[in-house]
N, C-alpha and C positions, 0 to 999 in steps of 0.2 A: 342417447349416444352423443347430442349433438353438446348438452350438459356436461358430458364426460372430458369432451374433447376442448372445451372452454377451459374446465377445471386445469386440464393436463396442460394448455398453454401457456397459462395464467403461472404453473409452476414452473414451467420451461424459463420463459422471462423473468421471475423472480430470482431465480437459478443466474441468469445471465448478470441480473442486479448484485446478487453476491458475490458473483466474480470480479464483477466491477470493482466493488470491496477491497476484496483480496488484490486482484491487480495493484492499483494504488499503490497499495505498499508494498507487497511483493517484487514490482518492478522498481522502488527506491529500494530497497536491500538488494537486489541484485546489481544495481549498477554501484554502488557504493562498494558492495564486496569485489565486485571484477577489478575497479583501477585499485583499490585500497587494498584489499585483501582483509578488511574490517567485518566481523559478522556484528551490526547493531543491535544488541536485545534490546536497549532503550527505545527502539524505530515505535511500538505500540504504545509506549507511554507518550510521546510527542504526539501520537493521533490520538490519545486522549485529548493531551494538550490541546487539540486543536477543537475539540467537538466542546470543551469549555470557555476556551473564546468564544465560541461560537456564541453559547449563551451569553457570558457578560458583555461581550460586546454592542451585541444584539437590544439587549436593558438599559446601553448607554447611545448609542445611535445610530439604530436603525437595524433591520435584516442584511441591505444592501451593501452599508458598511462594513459587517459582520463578516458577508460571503467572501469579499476582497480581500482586507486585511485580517482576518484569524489566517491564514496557508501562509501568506507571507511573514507574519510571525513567526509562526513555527519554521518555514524557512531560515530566516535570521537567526532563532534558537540555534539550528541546527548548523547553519555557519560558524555561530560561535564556539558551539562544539566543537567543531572538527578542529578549527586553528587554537582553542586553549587543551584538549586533551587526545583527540582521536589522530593528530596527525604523528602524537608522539609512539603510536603502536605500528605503524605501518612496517618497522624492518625486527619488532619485541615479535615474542613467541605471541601465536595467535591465540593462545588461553587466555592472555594477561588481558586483551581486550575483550574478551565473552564476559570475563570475571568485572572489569572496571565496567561495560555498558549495563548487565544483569544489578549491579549495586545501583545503579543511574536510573534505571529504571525500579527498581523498589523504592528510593528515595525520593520521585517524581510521585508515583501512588501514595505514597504515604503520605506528603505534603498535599495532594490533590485532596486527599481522605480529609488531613486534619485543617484544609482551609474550604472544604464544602460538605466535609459529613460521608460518610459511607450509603445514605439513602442517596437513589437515583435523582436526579432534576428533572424537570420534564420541561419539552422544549418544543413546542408545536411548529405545523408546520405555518409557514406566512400565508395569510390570507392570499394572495392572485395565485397560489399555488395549488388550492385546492379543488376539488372537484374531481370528478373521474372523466375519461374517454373514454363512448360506448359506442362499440363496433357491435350489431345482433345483440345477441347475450354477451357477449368479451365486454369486462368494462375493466378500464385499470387505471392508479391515477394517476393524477397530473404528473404528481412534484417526483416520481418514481419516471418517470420519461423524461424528464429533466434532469433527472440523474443521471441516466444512460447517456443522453446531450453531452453534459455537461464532462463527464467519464472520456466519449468517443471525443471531445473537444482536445482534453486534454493530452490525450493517447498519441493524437494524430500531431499536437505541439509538439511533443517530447521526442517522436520519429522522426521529425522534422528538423531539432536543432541535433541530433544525433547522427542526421544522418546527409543533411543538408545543410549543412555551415562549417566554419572552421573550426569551431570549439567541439563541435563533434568530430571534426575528425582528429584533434588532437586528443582527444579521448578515446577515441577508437585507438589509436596510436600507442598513448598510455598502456593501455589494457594488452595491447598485443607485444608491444616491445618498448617500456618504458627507458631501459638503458639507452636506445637506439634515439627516442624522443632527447632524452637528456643531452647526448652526443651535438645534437644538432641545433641545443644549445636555447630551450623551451624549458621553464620550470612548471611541473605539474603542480607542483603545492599551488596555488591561487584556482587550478581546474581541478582539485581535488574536491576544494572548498566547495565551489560552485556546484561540483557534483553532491556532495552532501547538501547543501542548500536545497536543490531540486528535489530529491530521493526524498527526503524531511518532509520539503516542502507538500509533497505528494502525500504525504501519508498524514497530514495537517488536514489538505482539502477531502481527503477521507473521514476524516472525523468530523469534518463541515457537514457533510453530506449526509452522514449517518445519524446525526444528533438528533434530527425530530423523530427516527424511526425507531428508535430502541430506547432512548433516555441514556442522558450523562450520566456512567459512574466513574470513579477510581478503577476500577478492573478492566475496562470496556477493551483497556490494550491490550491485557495478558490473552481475553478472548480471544482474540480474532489473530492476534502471532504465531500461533502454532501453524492455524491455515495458511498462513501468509509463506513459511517456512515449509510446508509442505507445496506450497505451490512454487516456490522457488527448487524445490529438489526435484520435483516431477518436469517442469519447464527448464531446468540446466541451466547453471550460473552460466554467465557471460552473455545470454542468449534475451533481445529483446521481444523477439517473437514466438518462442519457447514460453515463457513466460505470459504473455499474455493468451495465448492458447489454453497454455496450463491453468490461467483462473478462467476461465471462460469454462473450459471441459469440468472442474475441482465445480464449479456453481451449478452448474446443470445437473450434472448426474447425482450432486445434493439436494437438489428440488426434486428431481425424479424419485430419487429415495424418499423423500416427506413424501412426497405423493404415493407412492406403492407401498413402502415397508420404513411408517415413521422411526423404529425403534434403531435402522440401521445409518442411519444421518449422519450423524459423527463418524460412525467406523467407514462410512464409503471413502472418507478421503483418506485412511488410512490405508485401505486396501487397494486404490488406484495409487497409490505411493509406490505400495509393495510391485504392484505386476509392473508398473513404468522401469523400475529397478531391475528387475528381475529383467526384461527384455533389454532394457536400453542405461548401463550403472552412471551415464552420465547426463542423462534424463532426456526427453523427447527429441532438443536441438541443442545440450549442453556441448561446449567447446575447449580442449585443453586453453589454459591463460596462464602465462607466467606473472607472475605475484610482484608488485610493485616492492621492489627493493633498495 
């Protein structure tokens, strides 16, 4: 029993680790979509992006350099994006952007592909990071609690400039009444930017994080976007804590599925989609937002 109950926690927390995951970028496509009204299909390819810095970087100086500067890259990618194409969709039909980010993102894989190959890299983790912590029988490792750290670190930044500074509140402002902002005589384009920077930026230090646990490929984005996107429909655009509930709950109850019934892992997040839907169409803490126009 007491085997079992190791087993079962060990996927609990694994579960939490995935969220983590998801979070990340899930919570930069949701803030990016609230003031913009931009859906980024490209968001998974820049967290590739980000988990191949990770490696060259890493080959040219150092792990420590690697962890700072690969997120703030993609960051600045992502800035650049927004002010040369994305800021020109914000008042076009919102197809024209699904369609212009979706080519962005095949064009990033497939450059990814034909400047490192479709086989995976492998990317260990940094020696001070390995080992495990062993509670009784629970053992789990380091650099996976370091993640979580490193996760809760950054969760707790990004509630903080959203919600305790001025850039946050004129973001908050944006999102709920950008006319009203304008009036009073605040241009959002420069906190649009920054919003995309951040949102990017996040889903960069996601593919940091990721990189020594599954290997760098081309696809690694298209993986993990779907979840991302389901945990933004379950957790309800405009909503920062919707959202991170929603990858927290979406990680768990998929580790519990590996653990009880492996065959049903993928479809659990489908089918917590469907009943979030079915009870609540605007997702757990989703909030009406008028669309930056």
């Amino acid at each position: 029993m007491a085997v079992e109950f190791v087993f079962l926690a060990e996927q609990v927390i694994n579960g939490l680790l995935l969220g983590v995951y998801y979070l990340l970028i899930a919570l930069g496509l949701s803030i990016i979509f609230s003031l913009g009204g931009v859906v980024n299909l490209a968001h998974g390819a820049l967290f590739a992006i980000g988990a191949y810095l990770m490696v060259q970087v890493t080959q040219l100086a150092g792990y420590g350099v690697a962890f700072v500067s690969a997120p703030l890259i993609v960051a600045a990618l992502g800035m650049l994006l927004e002010r040369l194409f994305l800021r020109h969709f914000y008042k076009a039909d919102p197809v024209l952007s699904l369609l212009f980010t979706f080519g962005l993102a095949m064009i990033i894989e497939q450059g990814l592909r034909m400047a490192y190959g479709a086989s995976p890299l492998q990317f260990n983790i940094p020696a001070f990071a390995r080992g495990q912590l062993a509670i009784g029988d629970f053992m789990y490792p380091y650099y996976r609690i370091g993640m979580l750290a490193v996760a809760a670190t950054t969760l707790t930044a990004t509630w903080v400039l959203l919600n305790r500074t001025s850039f946050g509140k004129v973001v908050k402002a944006g999102v709920a009444d950008p006319e009203m902002v304008r009036a009073l005589g605040i241009s959002l384009g420069p906190v649009l930017t920054a919003v995309c920077g951040i949102g990017i930026g996040m889903a960069g230090l996601a593919g940091v994080l990721l990189a020594p646990i599954t290997g760098v490929h081309p696809a690694m984005g298209q993986e993990i976007m779907t979840a991302a996107f389901v945990v933004v429909v379950i957790g309800g655009l405009g909503s920062f804590w919707g959202v991170v509930v929603a990858a927290l709950l979406v990680g768990v109850i998929r580790g519990l599925t590996t653990y009880f019934f492996p065959p049903a892992s993928e479809a659990s997040l489908y089918v917590l989609m469907l009943i979030v839907l079915l009870l609540r169409p605007r997702g757990l803490m989703g909030e009406r937002m008028d669309r930056l126009e």
